[in-house]
PyMOL Python script that loads the backbone (N, CA, C, O; Angstrom):
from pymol import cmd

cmd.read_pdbstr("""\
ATOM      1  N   UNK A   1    -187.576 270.811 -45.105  1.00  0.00           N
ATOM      2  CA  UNK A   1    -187.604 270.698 -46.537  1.00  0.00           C
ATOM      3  C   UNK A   1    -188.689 271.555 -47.155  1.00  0.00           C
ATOM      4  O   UNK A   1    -188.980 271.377 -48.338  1.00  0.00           O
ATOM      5  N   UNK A   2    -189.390 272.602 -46.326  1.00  0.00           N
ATOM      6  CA  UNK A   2    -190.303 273.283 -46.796  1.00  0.00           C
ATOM      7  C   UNK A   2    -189.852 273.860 -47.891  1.00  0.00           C
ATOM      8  O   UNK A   2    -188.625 273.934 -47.820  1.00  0.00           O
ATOM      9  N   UNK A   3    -190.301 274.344 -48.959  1.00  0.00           N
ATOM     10  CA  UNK A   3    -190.150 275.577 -49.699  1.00  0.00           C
ATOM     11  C   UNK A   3    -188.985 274.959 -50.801  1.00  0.00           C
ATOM     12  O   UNK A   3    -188.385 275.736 -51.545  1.00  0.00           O
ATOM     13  N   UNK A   4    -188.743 273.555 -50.825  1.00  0.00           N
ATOM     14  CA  UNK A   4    -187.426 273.503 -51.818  1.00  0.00           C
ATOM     15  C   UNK A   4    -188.226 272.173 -52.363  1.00  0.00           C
ATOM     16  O   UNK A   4    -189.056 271.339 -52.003  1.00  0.00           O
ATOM     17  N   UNK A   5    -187.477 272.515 -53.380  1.00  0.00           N
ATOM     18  CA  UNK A   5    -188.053 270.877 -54.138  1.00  0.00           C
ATOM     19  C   UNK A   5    -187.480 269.438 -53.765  1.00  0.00           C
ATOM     20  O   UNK A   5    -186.280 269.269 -53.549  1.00  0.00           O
ATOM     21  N   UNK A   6    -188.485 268.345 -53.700  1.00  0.00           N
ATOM     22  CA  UNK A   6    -188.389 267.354 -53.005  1.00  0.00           C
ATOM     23  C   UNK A   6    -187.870 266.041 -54.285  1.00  0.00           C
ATOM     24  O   UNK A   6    -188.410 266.029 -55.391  1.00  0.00           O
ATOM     25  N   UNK A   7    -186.943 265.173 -53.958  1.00  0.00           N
ATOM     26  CA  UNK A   7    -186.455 264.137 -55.140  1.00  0.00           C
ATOM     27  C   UNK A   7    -186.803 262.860 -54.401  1.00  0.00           C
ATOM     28  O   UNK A   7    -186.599 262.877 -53.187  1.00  0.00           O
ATOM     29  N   UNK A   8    -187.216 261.936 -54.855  1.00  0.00           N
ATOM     30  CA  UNK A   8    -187.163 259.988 -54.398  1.00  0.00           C
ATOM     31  C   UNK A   8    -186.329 259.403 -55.819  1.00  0.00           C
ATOM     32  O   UNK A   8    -186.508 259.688 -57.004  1.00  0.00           O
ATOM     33  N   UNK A   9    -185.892 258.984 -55.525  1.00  0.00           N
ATOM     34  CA  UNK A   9    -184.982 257.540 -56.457  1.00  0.00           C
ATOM     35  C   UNK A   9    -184.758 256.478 -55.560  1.00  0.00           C
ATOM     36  O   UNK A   9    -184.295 256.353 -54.426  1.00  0.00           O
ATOM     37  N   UNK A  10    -185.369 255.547 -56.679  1.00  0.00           N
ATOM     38  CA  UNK A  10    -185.010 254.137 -56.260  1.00  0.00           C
ATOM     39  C   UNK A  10    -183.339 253.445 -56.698  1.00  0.00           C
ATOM     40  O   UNK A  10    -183.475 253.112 -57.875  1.00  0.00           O
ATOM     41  N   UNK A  11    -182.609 253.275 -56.478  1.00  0.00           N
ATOM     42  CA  UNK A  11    -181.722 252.399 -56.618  1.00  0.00           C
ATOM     43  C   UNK A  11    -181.293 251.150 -56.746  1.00  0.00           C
ATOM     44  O   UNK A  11    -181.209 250.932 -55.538  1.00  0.00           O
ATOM     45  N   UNK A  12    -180.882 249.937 -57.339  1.00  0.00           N
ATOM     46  CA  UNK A  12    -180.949 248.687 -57.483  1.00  0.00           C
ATOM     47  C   UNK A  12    -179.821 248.586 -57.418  1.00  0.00           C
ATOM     48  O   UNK A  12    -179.160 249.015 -58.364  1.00  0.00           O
ATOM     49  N   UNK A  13    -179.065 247.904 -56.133  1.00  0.00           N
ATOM     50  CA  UNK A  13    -177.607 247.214 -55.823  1.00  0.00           C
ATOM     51  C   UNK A  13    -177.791 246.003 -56.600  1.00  0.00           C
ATOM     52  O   UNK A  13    -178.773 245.474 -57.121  1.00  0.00           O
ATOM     53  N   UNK A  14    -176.310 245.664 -56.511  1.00  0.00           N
ATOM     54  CA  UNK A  14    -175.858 244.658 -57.646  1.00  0.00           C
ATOM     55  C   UNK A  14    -176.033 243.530 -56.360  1.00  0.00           C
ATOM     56  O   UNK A  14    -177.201 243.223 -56.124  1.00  0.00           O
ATOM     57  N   UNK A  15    -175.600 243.267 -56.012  1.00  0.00           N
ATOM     58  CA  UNK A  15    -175.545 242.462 -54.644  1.00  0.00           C
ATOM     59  C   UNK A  15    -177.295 241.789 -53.299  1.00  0.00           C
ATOM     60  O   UNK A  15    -177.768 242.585 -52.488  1.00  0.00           O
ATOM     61  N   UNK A  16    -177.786 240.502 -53.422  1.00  0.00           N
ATOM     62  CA  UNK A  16    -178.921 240.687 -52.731  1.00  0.00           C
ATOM     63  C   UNK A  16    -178.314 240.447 -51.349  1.00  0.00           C
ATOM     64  O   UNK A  16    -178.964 240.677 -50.329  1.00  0.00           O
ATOM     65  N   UNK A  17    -177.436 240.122 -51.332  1.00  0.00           N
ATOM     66  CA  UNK A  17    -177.059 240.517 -49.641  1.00  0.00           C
ATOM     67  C   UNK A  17    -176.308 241.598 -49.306  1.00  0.00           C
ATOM     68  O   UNK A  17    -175.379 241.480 -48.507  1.00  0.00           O
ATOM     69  N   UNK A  18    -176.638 242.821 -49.900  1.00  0.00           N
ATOM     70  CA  UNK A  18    -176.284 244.061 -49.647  1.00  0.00           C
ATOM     71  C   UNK A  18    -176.687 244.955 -48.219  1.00  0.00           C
ATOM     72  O   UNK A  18    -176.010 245.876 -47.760  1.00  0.00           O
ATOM     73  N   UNK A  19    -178.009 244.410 -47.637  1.00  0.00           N
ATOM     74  CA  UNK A  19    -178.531 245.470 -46.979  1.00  0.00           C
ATOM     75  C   UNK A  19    -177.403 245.686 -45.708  1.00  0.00           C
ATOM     76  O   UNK A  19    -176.980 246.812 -45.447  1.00  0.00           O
ATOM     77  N   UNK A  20    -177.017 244.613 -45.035  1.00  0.00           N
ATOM     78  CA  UNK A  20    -176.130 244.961 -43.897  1.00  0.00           C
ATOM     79  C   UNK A  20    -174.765 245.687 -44.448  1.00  0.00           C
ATOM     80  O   UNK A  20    -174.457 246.650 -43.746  1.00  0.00           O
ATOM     81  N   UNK A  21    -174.142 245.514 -45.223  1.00  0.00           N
ATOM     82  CA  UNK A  21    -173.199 246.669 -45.694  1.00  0.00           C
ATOM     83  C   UNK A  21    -173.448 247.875 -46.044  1.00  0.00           C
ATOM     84  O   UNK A  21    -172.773 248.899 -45.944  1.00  0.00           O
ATOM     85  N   UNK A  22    -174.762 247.620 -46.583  1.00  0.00           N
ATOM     86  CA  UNK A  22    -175.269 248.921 -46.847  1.00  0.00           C
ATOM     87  C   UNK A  22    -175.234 250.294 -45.330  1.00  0.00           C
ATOM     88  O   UNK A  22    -174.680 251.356 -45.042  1.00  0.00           O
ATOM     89  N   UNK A  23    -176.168 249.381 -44.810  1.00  0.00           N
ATOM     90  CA  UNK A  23    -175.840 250.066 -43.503  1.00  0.00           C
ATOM     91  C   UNK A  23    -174.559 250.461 -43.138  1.00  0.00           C
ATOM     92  O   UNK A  23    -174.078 251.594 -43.156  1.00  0.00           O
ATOM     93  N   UNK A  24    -173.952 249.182 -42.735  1.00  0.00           N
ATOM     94  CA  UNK A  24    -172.480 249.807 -42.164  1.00  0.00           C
ATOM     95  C   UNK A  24    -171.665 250.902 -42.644  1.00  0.00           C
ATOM     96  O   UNK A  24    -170.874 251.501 -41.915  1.00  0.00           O
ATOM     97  N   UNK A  25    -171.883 251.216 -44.083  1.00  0.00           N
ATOM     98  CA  UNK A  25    -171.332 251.995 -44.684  1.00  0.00           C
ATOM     99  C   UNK A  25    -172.269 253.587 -44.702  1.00  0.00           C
ATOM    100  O   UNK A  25    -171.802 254.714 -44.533  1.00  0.00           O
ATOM    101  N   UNK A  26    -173.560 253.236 -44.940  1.00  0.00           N
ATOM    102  CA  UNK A  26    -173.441 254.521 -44.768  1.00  0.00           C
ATOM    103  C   UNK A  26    -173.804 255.128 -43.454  1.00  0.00           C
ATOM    104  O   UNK A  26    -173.834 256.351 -43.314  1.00  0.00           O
ATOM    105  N   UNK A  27    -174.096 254.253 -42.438  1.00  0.00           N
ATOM    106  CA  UNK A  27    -173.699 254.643 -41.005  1.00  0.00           C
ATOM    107  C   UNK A  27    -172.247 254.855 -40.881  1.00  0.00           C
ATOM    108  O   UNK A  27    -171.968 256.053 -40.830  1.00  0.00           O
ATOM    109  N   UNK A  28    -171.576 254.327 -40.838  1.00  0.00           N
ATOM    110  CA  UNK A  28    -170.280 254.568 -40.132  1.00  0.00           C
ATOM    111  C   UNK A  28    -169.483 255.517 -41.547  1.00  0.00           C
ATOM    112  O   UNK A  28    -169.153 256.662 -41.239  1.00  0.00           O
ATOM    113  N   UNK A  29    -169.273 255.210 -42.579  1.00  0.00           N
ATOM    114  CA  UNK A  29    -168.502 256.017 -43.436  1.00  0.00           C
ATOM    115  C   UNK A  29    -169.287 257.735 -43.890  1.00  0.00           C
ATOM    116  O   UNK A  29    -168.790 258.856 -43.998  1.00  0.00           O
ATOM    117  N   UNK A  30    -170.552 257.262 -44.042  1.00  0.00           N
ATOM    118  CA  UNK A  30    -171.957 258.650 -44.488  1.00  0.00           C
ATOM    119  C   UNK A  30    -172.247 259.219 -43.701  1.00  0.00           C
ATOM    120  O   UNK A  30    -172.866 260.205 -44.101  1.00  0.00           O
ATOM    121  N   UNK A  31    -172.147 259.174 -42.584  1.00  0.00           N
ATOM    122  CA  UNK A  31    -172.790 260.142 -41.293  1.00  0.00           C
ATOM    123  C   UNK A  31    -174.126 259.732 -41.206  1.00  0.00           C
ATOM    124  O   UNK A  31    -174.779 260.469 -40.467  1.00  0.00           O
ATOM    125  N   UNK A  32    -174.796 258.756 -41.737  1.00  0.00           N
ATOM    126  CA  UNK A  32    -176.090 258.339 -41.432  1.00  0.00           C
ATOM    127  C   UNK A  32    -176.683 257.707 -39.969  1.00  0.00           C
ATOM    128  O   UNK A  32    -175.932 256.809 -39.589  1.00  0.00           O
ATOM    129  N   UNK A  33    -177.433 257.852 -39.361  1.00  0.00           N
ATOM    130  CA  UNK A  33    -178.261 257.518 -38.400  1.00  0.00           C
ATOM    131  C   UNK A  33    -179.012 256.587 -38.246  1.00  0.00           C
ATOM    132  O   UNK A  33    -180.144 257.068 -38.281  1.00  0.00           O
ATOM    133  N   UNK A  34    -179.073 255.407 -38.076  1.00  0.00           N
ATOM    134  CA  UNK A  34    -180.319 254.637 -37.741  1.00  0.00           C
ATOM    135  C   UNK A  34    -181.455 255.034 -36.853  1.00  0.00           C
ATOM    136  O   UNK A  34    -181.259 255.811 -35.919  1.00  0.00           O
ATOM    137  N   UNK A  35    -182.948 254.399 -37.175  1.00  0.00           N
ATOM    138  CA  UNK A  35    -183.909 255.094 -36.894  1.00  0.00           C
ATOM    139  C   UNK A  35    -183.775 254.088 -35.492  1.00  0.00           C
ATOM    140  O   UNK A  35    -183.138 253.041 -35.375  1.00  0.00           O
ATOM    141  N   UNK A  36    -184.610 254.804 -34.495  1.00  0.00           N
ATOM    142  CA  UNK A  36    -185.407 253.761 -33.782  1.00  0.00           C
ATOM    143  C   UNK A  36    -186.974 252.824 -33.856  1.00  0.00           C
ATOM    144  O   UNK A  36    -187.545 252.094 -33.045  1.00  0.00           O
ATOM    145  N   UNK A  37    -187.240 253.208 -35.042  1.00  0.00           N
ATOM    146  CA  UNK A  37    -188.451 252.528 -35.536  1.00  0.00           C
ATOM    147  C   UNK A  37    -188.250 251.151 -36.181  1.00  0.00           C
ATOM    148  O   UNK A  37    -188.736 250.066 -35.862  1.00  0.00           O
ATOM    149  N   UNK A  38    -187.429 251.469 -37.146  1.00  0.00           N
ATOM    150  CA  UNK A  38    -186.716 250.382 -38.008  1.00  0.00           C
ATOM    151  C   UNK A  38    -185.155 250.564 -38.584  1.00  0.00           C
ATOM    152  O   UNK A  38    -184.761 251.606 -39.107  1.00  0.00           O
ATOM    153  N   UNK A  39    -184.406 249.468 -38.410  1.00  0.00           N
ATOM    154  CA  UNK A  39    -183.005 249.570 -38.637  1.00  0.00           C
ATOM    155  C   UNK A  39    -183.198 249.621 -40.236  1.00  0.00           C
ATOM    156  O   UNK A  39    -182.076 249.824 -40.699  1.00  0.00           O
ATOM    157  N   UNK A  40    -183.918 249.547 -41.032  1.00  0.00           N
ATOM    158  CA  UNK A  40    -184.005 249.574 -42.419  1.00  0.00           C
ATOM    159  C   UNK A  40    -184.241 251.329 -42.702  1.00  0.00           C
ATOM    160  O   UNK A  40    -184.189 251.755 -43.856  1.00  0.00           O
ATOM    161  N   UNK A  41    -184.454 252.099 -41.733  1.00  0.00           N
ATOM    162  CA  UNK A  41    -184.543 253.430 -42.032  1.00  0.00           C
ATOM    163  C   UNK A  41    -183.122 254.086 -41.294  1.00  0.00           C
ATOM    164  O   UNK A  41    -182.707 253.802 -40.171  1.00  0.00           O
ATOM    165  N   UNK A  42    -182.525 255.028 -42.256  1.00  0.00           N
ATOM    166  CA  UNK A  42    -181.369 255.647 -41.656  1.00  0.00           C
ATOM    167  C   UNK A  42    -181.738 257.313 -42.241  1.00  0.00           C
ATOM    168  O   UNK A  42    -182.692 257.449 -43.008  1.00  0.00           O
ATOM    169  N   UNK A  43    -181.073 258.294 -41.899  1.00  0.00           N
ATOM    170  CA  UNK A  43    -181.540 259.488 -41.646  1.00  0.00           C
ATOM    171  C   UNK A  43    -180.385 260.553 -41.718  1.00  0.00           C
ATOM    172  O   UNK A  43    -179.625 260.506 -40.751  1.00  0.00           O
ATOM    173  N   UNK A  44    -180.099 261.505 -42.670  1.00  0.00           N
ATOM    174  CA  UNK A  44    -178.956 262.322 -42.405  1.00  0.00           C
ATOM    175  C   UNK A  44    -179.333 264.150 -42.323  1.00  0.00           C
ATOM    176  O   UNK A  44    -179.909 264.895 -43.116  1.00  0.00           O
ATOM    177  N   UNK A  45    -178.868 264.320 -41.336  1.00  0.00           N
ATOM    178  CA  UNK A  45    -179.112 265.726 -41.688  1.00  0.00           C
ATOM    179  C   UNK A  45    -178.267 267.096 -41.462  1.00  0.00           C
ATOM    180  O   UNK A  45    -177.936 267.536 -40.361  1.00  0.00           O
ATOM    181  N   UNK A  46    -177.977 267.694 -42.755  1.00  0.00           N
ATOM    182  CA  UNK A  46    -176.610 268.232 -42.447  1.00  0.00           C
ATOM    183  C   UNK A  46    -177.505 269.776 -42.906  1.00  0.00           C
ATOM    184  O   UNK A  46    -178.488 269.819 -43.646  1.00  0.00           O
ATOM    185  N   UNK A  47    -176.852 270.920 -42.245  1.00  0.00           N
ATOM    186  CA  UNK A  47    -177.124 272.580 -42.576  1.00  0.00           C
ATOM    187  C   UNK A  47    -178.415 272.353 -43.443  1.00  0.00           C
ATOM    188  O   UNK A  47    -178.534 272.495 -44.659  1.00  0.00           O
ATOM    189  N   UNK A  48    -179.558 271.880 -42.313  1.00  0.00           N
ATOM    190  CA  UNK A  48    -180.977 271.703 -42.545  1.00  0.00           C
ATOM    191  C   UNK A  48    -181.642 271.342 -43.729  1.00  0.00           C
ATOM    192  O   UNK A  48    -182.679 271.862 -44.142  1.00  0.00           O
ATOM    193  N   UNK A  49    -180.780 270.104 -44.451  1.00  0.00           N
ATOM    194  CA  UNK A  49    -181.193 269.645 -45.626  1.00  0.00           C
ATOM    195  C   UNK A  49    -181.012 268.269 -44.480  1.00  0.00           C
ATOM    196  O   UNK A  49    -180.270 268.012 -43.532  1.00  0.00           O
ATOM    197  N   UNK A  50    -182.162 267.591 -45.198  1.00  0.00           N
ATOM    198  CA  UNK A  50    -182.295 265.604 -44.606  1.00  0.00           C
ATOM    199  C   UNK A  50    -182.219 265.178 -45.885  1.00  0.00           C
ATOM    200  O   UNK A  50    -182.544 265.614 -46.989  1.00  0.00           O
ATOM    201  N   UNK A  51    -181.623 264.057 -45.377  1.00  0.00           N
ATOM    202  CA  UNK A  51    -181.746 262.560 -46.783  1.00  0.00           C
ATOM    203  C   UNK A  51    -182.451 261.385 -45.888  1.00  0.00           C
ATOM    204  O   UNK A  51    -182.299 260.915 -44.761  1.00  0.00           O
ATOM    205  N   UNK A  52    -182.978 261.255 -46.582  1.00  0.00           N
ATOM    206  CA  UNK A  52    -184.139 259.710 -45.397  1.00  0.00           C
ATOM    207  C   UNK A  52    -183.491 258.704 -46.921  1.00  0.00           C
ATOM    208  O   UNK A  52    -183.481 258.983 -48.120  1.00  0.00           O
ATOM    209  N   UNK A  53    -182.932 257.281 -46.022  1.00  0.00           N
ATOM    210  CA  UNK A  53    -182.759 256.368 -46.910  1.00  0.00           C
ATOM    211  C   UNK A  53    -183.846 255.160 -46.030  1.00  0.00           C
ATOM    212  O   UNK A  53    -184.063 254.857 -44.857  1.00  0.00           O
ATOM    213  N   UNK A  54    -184.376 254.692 -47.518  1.00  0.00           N
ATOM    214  CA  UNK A  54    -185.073 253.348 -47.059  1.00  0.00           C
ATOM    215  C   UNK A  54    -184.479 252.123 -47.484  1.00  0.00           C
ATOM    216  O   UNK A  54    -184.681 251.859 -48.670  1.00  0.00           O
ATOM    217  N   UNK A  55    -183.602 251.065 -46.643  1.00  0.00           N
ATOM    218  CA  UNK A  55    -183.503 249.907 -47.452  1.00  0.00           C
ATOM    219  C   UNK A  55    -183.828 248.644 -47.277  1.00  0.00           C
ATOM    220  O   UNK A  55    -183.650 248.142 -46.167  1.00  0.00           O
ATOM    221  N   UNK A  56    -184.211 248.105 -48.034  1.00  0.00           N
ATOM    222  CA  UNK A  56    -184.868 246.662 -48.149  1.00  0.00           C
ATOM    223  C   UNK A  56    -183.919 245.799 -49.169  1.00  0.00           C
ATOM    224  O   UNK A  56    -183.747 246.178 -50.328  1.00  0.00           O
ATOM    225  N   UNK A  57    -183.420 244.811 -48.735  1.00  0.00           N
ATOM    226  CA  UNK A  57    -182.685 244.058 -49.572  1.00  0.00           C
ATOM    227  C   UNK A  57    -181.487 244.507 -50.314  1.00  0.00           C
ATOM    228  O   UNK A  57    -180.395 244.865 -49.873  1.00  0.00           O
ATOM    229  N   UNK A  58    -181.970 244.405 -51.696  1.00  0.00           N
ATOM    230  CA  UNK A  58    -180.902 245.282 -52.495  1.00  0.00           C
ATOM    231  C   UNK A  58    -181.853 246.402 -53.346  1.00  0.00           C
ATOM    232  O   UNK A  58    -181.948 246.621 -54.554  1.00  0.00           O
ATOM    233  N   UNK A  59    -182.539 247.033 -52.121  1.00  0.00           N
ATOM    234  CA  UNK A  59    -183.371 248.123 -53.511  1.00  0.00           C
ATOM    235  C   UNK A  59    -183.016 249.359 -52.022  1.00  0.00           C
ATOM    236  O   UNK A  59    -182.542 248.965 -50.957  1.00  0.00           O
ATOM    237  N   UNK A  60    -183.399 250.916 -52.325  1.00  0.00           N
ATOM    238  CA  UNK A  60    -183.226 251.630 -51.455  1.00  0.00           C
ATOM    239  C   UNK A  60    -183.642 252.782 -51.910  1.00  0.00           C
ATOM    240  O   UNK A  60    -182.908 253.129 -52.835  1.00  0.00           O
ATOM    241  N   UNK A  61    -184.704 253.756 -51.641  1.00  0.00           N
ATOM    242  CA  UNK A  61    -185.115 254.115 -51.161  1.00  0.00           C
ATOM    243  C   UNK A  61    -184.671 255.759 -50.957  1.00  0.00           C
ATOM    244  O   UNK A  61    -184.753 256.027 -49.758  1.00  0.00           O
ATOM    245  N   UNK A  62    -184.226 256.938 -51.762  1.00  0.00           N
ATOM    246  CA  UNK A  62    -183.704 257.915 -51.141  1.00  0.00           C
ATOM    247  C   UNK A  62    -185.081 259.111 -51.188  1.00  0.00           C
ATOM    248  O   UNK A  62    -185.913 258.795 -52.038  1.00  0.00           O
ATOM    249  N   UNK A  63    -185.259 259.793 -50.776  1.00  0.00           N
ATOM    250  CA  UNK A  63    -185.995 260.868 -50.059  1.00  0.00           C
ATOM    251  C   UNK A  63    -185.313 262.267 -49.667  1.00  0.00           C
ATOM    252  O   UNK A  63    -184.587 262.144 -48.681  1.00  0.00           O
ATOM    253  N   UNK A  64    -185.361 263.474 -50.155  1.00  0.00           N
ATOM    254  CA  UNK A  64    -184.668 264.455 -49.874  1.00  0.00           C
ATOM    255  C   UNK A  64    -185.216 265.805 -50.915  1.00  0.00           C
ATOM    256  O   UNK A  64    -186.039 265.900 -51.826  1.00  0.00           O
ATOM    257  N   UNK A  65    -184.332 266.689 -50.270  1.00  0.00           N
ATOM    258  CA  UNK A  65    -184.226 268.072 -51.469  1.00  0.00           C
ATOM    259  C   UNK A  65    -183.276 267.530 -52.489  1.00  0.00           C
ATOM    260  O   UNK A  65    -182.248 266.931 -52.174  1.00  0.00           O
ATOM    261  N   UNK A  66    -183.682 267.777 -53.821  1.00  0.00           N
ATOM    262  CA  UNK A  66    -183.248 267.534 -54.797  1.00  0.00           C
ATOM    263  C   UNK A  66    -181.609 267.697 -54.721  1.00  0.00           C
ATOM    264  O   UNK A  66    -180.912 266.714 -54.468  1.00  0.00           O
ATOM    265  N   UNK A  67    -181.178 268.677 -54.897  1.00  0.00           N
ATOM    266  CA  UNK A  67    -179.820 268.778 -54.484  1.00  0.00           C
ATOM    267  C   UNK A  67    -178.921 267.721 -52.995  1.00  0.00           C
ATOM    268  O   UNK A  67    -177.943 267.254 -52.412  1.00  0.00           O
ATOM    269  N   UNK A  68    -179.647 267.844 -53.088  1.00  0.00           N
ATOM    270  CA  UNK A  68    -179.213 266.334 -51.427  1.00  0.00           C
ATOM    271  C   UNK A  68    -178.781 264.830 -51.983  1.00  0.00           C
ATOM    272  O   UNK A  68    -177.695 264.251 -51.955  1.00  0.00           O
ATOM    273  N   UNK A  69    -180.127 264.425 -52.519  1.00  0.00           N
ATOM    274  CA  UNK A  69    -180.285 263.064 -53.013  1.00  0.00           C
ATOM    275  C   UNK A  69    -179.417 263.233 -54.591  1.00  0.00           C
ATOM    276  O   UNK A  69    -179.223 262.217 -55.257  1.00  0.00           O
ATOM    277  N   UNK A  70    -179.027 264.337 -54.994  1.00  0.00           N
ATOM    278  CA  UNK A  70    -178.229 264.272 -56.378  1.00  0.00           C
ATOM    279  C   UNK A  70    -176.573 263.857 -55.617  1.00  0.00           C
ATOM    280  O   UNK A  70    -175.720 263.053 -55.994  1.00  0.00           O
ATOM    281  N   UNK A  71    -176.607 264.893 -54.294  1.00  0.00           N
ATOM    282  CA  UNK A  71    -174.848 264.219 -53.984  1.00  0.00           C
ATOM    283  C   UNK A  71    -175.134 263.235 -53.295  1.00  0.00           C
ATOM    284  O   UNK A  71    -173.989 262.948 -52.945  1.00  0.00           O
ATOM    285  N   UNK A  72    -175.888 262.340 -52.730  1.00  0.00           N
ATOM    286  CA  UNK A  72    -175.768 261.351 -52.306  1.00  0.00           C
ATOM    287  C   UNK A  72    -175.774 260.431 -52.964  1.00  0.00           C
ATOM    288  O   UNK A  72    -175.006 259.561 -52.554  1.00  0.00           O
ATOM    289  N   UNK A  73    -176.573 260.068 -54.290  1.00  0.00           N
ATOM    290  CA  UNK A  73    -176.394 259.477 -55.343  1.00  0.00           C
ATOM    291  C   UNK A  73    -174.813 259.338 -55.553  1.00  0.00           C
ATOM    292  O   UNK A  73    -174.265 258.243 -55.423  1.00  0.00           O
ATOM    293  N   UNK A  74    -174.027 260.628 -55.921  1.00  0.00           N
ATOM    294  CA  UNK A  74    -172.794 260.325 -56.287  1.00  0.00           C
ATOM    295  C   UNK A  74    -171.932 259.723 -55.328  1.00  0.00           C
ATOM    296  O   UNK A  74    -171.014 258.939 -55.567  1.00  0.00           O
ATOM    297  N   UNK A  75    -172.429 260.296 -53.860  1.00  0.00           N
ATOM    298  CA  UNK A  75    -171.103 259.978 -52.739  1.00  0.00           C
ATOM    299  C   UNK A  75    -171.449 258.162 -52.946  1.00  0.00           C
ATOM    300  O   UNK A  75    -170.544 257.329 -52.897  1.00  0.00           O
ATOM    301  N   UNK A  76    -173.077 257.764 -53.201  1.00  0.00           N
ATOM    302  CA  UNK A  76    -172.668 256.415 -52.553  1.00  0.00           C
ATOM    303  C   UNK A  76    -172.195 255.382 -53.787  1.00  0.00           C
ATOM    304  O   UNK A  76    -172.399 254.169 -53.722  1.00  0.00           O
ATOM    305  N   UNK A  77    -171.599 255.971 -54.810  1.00  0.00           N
ATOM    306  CA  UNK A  77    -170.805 255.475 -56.106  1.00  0.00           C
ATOM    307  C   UNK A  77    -169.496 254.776 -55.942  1.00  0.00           C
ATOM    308  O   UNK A  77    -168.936 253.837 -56.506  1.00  0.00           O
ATOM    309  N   UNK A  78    -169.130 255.840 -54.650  1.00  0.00           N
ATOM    310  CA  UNK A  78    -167.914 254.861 -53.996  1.00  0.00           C
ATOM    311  C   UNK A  78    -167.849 253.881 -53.588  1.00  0.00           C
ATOM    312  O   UNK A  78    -166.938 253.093 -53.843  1.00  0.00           O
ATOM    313  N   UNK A  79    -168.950 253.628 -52.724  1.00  0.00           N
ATOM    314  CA  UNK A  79    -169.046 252.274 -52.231  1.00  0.00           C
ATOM    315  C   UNK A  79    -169.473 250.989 -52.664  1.00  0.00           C
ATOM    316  O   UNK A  79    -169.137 249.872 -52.271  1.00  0.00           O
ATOM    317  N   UNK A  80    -170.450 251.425 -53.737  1.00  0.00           N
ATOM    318  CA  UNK A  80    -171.284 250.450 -54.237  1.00  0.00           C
ATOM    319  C   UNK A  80    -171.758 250.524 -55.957  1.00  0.00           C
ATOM    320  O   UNK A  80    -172.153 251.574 -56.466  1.00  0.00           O
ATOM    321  N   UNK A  81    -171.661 249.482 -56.565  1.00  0.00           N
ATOM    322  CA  UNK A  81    -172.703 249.881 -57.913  1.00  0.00           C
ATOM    323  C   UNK A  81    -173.723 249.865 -57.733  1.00  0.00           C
ATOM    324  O   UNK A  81    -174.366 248.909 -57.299  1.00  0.00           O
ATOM    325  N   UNK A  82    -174.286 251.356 -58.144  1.00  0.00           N
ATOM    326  CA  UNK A  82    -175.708 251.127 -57.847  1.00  0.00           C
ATOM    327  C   UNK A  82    -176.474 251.425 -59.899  1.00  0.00           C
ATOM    328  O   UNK A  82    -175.802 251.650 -60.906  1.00  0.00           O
ATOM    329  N   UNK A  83    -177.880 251.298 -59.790  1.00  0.00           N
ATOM    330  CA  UNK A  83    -177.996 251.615 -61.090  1.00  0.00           C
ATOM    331  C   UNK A  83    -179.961 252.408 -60.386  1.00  0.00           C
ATOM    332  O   UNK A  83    -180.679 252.018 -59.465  1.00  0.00           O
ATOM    333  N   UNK A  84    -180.146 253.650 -61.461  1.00  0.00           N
ATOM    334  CA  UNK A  84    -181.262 254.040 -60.976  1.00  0.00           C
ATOM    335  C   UNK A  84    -182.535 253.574 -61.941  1.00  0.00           C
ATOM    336  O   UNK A  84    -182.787 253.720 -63.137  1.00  0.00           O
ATOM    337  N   UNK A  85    -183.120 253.026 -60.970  1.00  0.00           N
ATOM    338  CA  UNK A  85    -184.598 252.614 -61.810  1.00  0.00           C
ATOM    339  C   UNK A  85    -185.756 253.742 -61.508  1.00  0.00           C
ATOM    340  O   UNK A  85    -186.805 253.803 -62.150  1.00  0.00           O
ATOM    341  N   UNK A  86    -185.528 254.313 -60.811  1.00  0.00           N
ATOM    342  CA  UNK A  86    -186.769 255.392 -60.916  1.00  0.00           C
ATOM    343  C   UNK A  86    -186.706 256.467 -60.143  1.00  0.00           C
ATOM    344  O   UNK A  86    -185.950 256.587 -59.179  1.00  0.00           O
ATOM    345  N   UNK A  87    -187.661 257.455 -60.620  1.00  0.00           N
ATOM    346  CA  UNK A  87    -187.658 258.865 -59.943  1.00  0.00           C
ATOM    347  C   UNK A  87    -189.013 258.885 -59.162  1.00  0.00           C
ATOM    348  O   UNK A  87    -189.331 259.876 -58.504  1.00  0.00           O
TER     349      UNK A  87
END
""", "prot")
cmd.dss("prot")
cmd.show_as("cartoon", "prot")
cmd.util.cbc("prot")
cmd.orient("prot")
């Protein structure tokens, strides 16, 4: 992510028992990765752009090059309502 500009947004699911779907979905449907540190960290990395998602409950966490975390924002619209509380 050297040299490109970096984005965080927080997200607020509608749902507080979201986090295990959360996962499942964007592991198995997103191409996301679970960490081996913590199953609350998942990890994508496609033609050397990463998205690091953090989730806790129903809040989450995105991390990336700006352009990354803007389509991931949209891809994960499908799955879920999400609403953004912060940059």
């Amino acid at each position: 992510m050297s040299g490109t500009s970096e984005s965080h947004v927080q997200l607020g699911a509608s749902s507080t028992t979201i986090l295990q779907k959360m996962v499942r979905v964007t592991v198995g449907k997103m191409g996301f990765k679970k960490s081996d540190a913590d199953e609350c960290l998942l990890m994508r990395a496609e033609d050397q752009v990463t998205v690091i998602l953090c989730v806790y409950i129903n809040d989450m966490l995105v991390v990336g090059d700006k352009l990354a975390v803007e389509a991931f924002k949209k891809e994960i619209t499908k799955f879920f309502n999400t609403k953004e509380e912060g940059m």
